[in-house]
N, C-alpha and C positions, 0 to 999 in steps of 0.2 A: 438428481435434484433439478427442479428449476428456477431459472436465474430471474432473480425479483429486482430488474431495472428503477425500481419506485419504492426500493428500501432511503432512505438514509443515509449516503455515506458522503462522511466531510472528510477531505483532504487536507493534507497539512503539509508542508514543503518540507522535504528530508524525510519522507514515508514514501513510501512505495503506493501507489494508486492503485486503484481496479484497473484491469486491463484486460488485454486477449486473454492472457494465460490465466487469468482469476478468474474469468468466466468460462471457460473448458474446463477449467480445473473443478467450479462452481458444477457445472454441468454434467461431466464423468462420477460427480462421489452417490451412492448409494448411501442413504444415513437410512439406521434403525432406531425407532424410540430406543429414548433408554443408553445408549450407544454412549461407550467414554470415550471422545476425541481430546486428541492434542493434537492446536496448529505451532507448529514449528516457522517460525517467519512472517508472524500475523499480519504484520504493513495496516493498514487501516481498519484492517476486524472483516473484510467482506465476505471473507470462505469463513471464518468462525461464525458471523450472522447467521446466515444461510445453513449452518449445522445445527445451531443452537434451534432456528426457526423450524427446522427437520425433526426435534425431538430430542436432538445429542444435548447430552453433556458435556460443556465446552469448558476446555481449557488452553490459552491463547499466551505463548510466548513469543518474546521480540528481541534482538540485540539490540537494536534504537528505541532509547530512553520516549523517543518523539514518536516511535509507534504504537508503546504502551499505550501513552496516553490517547492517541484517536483511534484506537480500538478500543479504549473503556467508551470513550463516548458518544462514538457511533454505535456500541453495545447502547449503553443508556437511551439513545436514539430513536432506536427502533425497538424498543422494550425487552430487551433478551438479556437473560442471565448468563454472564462469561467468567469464568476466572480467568485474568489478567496479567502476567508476572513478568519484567525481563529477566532474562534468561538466554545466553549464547549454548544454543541448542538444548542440551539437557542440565544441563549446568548447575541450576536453580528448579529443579522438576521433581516431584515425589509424586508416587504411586505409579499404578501403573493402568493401562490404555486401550482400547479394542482396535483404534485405531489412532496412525500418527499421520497427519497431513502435511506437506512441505511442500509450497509452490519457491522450491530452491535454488539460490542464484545459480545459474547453468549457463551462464555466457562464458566461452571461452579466456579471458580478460583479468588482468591482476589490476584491476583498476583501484582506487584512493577516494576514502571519504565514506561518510555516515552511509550515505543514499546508495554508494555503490556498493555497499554490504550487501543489496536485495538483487543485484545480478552478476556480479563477480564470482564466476567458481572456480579462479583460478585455474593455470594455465591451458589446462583440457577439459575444462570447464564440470570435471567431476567430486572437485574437492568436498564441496557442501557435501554431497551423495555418498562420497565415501565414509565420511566420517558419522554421517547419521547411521548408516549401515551398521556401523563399527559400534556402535553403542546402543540402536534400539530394542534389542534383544531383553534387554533389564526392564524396559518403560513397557513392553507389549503382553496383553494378557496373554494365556493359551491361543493359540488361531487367529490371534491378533494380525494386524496388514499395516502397511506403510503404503502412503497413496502419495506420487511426487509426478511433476511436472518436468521433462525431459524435453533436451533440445536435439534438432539433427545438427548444429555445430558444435555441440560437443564433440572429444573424440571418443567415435565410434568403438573401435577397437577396445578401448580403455572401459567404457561402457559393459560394454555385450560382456569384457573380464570380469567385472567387477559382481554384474548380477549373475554370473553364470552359476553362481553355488543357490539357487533361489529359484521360487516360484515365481513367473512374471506374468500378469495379464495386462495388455491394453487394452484401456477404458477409454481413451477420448482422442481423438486425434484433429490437429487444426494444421490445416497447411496455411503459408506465408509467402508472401512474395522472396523473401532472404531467406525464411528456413521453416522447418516443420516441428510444431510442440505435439509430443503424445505426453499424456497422459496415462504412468503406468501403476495399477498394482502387483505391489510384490510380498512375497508371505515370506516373511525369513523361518 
């Protein structure tokens, strides 16, 4: 997809912003009309936008109460239809998906507080990952894919274990002066 700098999006403090990784991540997804996405970790609605703008069928969960809401209305904003729901990952989710998107906290970091929900993945920074892994199997149509943002501080090892039973492709890669995000799909 391409990334629409001159969308709409308002920020709200204790939401995760657009950033590097929302725009690689913006940038790496392939959307098909028609296409049933769930973002997982919506922060302001920018990758659901830009799905919904693609044609998808967008369905937009949050843990923070404060990101529901500035993703209904930066959805509102820029005229796009989104369903909307908190939800701590699946939690709160029915049906099921062709695709799951998660731009998922992957900082190595057992950090505190609302905000730090959006980069905290715990100690080896693959908790978020693991546990979507461990559950998206239910939410995924036939051939369905989980499309997530990956860090080079994470641990490696712990990684490379974790997807080893899976089909992995990298879609997007962005080096950084401290570390490198790819962007990978994975087909459980």
């Amino acid at each position: 997809m391409i990334y629409h700098p001159e969308l709409i999006i308002e920020e709200e403090e204790n939401v995760y912003p657009p950033l590097e990784d929302s725009i690689l991540l913006i940038e790496s997804l392939d959307i098909k009309k028609g296409e049933r996405i769930i973002e997982i970790g919506c922060g302001s609605g920018v990758v659901s936008i830009h799905c919904a703008i693609n044609g998808g069928i967008v369905t937009s969960v949050d843990i923070n109460l404060l990101a529901v809401r500035c993703t209904r209305r930066n959805a509102w904003l820029n005229g796009v239809d989104i369903n909307v729901y908190w939800s701590n990952l699946f939690e709160n989710v029915y049906g099921v998906f062709d695709t799951i998107v998660f731009n998922l906290p992957y900082l190595p970091v057992d950090d505190e507080g609302e905000l730090a929900k959006a980069w905290s993945g715990g100690k080896d920074g693959i908790d978020s990952l693991s546990n979507l892994m461990s559950e998206c199997s239910k939410y995924l149509d036939s051939g369905g894919r989980v499309v997530v943002v990956v860090s080079s501080l994470m641990n490696q090892e712990k990684l490379i274990s974790l997807l080893s039973k899976y089909k992995v492709r990298k879609k997007g890669e962005l080096p950084l002066f401290f570390e490198r995000l790819e962007v990978l799909e994975i087909i459980p």
